[in-house]
C-alpha positions as a printed NumPy array, in Angstrom:
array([[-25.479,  56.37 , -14.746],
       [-22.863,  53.437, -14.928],
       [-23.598,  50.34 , -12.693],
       [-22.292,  50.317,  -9.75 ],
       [-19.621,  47.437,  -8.756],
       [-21.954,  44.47 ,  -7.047],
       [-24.664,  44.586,  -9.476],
       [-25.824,  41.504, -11.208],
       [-27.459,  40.743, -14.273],
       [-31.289,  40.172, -12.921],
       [-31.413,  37.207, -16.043],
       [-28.211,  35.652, -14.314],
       [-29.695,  32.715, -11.996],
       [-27.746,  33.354,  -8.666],
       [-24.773,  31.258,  -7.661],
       [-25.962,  28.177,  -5.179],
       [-24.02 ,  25.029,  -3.717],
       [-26.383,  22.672,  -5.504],
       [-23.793,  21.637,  -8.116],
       [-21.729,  20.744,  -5.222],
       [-23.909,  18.41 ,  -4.134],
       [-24.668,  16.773,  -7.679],
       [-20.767,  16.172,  -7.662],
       [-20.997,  14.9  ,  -4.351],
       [-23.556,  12.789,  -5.35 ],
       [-21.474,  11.136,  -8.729],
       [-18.603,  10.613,  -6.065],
       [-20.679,   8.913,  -3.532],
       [-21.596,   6.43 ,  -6.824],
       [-17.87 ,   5.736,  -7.937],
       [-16.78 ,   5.09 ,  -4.15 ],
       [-19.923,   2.763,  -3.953],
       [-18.588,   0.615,  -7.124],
       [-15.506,  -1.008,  -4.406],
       [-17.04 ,   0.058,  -0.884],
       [-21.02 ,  -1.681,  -1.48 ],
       [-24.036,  -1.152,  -3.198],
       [-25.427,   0.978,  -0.341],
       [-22.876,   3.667,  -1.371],
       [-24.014,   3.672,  -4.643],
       [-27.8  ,   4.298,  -3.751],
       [-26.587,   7.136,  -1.71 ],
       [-24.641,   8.815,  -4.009],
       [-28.101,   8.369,  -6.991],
       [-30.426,   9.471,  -4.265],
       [-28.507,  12.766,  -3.54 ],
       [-26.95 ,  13.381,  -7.131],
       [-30.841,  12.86 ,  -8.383],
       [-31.931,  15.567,  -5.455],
       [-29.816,  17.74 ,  -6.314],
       [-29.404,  17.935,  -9.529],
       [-33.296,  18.419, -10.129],
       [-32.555,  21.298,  -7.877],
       [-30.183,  22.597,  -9.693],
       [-32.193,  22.383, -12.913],
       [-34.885,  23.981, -11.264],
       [-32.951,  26.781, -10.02 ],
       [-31.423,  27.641, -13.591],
       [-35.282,  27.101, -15.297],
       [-36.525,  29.598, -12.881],
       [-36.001,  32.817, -15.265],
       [-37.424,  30.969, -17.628],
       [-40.703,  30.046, -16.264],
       [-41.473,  33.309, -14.576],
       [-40.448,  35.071, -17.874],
       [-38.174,  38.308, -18.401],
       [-39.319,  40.795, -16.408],
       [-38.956,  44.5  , -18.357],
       [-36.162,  46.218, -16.394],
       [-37.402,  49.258, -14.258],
       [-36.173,  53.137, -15.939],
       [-33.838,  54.463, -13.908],
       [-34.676,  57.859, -13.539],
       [-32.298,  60.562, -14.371],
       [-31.613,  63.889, -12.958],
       [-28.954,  66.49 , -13.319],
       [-25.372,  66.019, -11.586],
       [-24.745,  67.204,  -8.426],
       [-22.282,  69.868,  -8.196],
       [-18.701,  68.96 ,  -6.382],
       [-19.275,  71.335,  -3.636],
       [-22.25 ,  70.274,  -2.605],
       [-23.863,  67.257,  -0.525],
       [-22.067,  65.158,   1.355],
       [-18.242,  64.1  ,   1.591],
       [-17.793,  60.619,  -0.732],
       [-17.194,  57.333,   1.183],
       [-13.601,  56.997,   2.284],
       [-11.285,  54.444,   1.024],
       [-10.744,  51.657,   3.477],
       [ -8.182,  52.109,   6.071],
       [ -5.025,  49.47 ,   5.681],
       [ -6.691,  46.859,   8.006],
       [ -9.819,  47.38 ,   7.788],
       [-12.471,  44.732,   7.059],
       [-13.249,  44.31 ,   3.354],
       [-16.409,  42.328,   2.582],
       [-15.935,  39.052,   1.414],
       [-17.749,  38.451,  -1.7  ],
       [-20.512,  35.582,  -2.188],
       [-18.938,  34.809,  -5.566],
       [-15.057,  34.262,  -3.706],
       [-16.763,  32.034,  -0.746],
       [-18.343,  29.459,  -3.3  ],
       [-14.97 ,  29.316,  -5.42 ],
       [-13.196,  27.928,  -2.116],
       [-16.089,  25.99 ,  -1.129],
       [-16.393,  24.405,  -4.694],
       [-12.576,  23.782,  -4.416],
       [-12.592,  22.687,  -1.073],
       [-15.032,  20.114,  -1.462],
       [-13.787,  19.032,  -5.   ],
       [-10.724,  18.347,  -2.68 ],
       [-11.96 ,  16.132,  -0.294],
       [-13.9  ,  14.353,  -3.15 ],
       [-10.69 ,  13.546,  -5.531],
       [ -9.526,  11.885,  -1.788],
       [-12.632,   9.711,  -0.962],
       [-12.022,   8.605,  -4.508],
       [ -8.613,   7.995,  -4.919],
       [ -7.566,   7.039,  -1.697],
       [ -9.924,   3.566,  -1.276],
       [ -8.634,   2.941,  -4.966],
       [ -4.934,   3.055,  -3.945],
       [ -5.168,   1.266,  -0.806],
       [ -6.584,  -1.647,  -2.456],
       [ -3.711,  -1.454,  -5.33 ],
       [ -0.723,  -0.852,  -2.909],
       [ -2.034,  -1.882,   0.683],
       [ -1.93 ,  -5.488,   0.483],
       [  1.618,  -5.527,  -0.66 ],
       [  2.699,  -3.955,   2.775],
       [  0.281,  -5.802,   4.743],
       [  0.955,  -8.954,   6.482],
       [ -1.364, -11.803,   5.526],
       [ -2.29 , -14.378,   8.387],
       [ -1.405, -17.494,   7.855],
       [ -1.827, -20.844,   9.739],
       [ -0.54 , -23.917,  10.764],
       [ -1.211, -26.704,   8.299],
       [ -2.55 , -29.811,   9.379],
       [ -0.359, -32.501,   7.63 ],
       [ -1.409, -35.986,   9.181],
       [ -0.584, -38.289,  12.281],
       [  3.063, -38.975,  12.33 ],
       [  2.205, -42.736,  11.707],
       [  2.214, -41.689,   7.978],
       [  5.301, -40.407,   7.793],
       [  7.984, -43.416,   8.111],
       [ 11.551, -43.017,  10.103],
       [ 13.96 , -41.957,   7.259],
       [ 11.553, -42.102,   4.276],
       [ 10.995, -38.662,   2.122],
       [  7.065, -38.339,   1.424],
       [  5.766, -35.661,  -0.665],
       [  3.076, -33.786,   0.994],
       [  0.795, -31.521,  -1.4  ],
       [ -1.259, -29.273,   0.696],
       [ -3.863, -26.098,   0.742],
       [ -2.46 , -23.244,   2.204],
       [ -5.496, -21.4  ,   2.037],
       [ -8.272, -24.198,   1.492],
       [-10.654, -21.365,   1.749],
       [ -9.105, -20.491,  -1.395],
       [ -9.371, -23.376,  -3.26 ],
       [ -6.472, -25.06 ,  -5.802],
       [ -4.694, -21.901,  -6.316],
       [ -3.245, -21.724,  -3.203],
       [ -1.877, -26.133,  -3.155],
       [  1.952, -25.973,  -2.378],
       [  4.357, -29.011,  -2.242],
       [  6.941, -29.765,   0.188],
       [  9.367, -32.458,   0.982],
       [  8.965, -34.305,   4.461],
       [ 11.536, -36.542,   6.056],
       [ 10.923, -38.111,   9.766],
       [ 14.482, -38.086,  11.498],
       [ 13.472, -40.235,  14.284],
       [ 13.72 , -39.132,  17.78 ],
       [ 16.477, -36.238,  18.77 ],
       [ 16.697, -34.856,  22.264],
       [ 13.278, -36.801,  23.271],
       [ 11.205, -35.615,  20.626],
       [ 10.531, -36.292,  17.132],
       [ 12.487, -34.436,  14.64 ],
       [ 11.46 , -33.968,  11.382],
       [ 12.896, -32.489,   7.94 ],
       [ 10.603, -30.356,   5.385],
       [ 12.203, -28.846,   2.42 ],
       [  9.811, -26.427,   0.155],
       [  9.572, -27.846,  -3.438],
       [ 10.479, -24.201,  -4.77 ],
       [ 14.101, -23.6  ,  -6.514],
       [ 16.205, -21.082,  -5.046],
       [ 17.019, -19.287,  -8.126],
       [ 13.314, -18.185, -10.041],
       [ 10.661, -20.082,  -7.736],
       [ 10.416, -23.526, -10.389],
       [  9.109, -26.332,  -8.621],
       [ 12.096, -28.632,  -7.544],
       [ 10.942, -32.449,  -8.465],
       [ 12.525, -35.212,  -6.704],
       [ 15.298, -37.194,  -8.151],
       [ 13.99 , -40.599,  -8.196],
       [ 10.841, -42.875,  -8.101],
       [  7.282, -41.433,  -6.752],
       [  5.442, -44.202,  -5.348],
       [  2.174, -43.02 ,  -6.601],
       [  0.512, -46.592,  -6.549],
       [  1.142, -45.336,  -2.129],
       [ -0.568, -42.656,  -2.336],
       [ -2.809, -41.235,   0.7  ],
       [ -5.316, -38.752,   1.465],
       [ -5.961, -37.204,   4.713],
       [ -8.413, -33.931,   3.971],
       [ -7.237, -31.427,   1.716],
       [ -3.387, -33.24 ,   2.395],
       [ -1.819, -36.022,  -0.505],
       [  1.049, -37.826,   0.827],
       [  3.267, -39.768,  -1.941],
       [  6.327, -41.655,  -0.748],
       [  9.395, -41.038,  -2.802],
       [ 12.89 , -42.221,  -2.84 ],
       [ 15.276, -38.892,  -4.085],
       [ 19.239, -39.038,  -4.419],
       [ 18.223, -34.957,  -4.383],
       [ 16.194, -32.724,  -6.025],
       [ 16.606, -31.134,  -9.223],
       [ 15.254, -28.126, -11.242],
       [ 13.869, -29.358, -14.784],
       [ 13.583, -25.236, -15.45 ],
       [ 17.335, -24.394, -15.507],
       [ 18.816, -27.041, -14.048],
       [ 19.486, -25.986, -10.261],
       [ 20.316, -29.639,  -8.247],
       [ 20.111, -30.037,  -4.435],
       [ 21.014, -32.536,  -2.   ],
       [ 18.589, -34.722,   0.455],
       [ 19.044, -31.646,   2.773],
       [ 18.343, -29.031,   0.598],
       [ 22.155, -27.915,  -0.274],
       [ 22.591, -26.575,  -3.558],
       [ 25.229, -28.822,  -5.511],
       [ 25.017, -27.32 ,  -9.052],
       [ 23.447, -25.069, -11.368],
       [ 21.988, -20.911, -10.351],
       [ 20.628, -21.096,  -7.161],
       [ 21.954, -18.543,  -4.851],
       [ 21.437, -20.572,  -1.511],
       [ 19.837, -24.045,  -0.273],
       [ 16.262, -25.265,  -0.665],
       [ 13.997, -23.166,   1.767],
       [ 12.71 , -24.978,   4.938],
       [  9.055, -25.468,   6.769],
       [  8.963, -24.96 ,  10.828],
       [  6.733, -27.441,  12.466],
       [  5.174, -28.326,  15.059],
       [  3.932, -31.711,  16.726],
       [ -0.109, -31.621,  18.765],
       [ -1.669, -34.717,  20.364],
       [  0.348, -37.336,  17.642],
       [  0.215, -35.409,  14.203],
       [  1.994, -33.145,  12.491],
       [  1.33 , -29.336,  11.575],
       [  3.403, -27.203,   9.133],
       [  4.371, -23.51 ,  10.274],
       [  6.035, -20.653,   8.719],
       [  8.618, -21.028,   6.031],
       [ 11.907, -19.857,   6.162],
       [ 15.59 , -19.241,   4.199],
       [ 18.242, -21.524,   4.547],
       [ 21.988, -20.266,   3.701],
       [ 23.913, -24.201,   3.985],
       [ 23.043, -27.51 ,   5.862],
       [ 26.058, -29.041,   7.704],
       [ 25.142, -32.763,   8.634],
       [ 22.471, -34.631,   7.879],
       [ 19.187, -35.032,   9.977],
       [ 18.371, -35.165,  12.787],
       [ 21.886, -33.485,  13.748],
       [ 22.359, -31.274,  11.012],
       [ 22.921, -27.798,  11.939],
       [ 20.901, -25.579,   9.69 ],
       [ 21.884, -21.795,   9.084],
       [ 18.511, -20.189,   9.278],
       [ 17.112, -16.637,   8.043],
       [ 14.522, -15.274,   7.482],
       [ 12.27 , -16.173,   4.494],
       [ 13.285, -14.493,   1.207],
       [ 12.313, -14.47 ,  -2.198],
       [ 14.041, -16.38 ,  -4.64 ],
       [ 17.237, -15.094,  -6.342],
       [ 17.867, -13.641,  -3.019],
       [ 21.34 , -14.324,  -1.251],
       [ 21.071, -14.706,   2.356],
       [ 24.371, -14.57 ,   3.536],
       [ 27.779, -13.08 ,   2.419],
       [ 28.114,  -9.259,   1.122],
       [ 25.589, -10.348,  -1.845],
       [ 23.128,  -9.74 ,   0.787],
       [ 23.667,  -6.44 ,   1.222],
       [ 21.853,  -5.838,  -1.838],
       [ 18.32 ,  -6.997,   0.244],
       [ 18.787,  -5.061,   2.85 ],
       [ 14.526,  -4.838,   3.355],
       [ 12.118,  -7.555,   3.276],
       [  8.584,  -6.727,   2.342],
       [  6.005,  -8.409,   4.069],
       [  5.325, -11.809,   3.689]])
């Protein structure tokens, strides 16, 4: 008698899910490396459980030993026009049995699915997230306004992340304007070139014998007829205007902002051209860009979109 369709192969260990926890198991480990150790010892805890089960489970045969299949007895055919009529083929409609073997090929896949996510998704929202995230950022605490002079440039090098150490000191240019409309007015040019991001130096002496430390702030008077580039040679005015060389627009400029007698830096932002000079200059402000960037003019329809700063 042939076999009928269903039957298995007694030395075959039977399908079972615990393979799909062993891989569930290795993902919970790889997930753990950038979520936290307690991940990991998750994932070796259940990838250790079941995999043992799944050894044991494929062993089994072997440790009971082959058992001698029964004889299946044979008899004569029964002749066509006797017994009972054959099954019927399904009806179009009808419910067919779902197999076992079918249910753990879409589990399997299913859940080898949703693994490949939990895996790749932390991965690429560490590698792309940041980029499109805004980072916080705040005010830095530059000093008491008795250290910067009336009409005297002083180079203050700041943190502005001191939770971040060095890597994060930036440079900038301040100038104290003197009093406009009632309240102090200040200028503060960034020290990086409009064209690749250089650091603009001052073009003239740096008192550094004057030098003064409040916190994580060094303040160095200087005396600039403008700023140049020593990279490629961009030059600037004492207000930032761009007077020669690549740069596409002026020297970008720090907001400010005056509590109880000192000074605190704020957001950065673009400058396109500076008409005047200090206190009543009137500054054509955007919004911060990177380098290389033109602000105004058709060029700047090439930047239509920021990303986050």
């Amino acid at each position: 008698m042939d076999p009928q369709r269903g039957d298995e192969n007694p030395h075959t260990p039977a399908p079972t899910l615990w393979p799909v926890g062993f891989a569930v198991g290795i993902a919970c480990i790889f997930v753990g490396l950038i979520v936290g150790p307690i991940v990991v010892v998750v994932g070796a805890v259940l990838t250790a459980l079941f995999g043992l089960l799944w050894v044991r489970d494929i062993s089994a045969p072997h440790r009971a030993g082959a058992a001698e299949p029964e004889p299946v007895p044979t008899a004569p055919p029964i002749p066509a026009h006797r017994g009972e009529a054959a099954m019927p083929e399904p009806e179009e409609g009808e419910l067919i049995r779902f197999p076992r073997s079918k249910f753990l090929e879409f589990s399997t896949l299913g859940l080898g699915a949703v693994i490949g996510g939990l895996v790749t998704v932390p991965v690429l929202g560490f590698m792309v997230g940041p980029a499109f995230l805004k980072q916080g950022r705040r005010d830095v605490f530059l000093g008491p306004l008795d250290n910067f002079p009336e009409g005297k440039f002083i180079v203050a090098t700041f943190m502005e992340h001191p939770q971040e150490g060095e890597v994060s000191r930036r440079s900038s240019y301040v100038r104290n304007n003197g009093i406009a409309d009632g309240v102090p007015s200040f200028t503060i040019l960034s020290n990086r070139c409009a064209h690749l991001g250089c650091p603009v130096q001052p073009n003239g002496p740096v008192e550094d014998e004057r030098k003064k430390e409040v916190g994580h702030v060094t303040l160095i008077p200087t005396i600039p007829a403008g700023f140049g580039c020593p990279c490629h040679g961009g030059q600037y005015d004492n207000e930032g205007n761009r007077i020669a060389g690549p740069p596409v627009r002026s020297l970008d400029r720090y907001a400010y902002s005056i509590r109880n007698g000192n000074l605190y830096l704020g957001k950065p932002y673009s400058v396109g051209k500076v008409e005047g000079a200090g206190a009543s200059a009137k500054v054509d402000r955007w919004r911060f860009s990177f380098p290389g960037e033109h602000v105004d003019g058709i060029e700047s329809w090439l930047y239509p979109i920021q990303p986050p700063h």
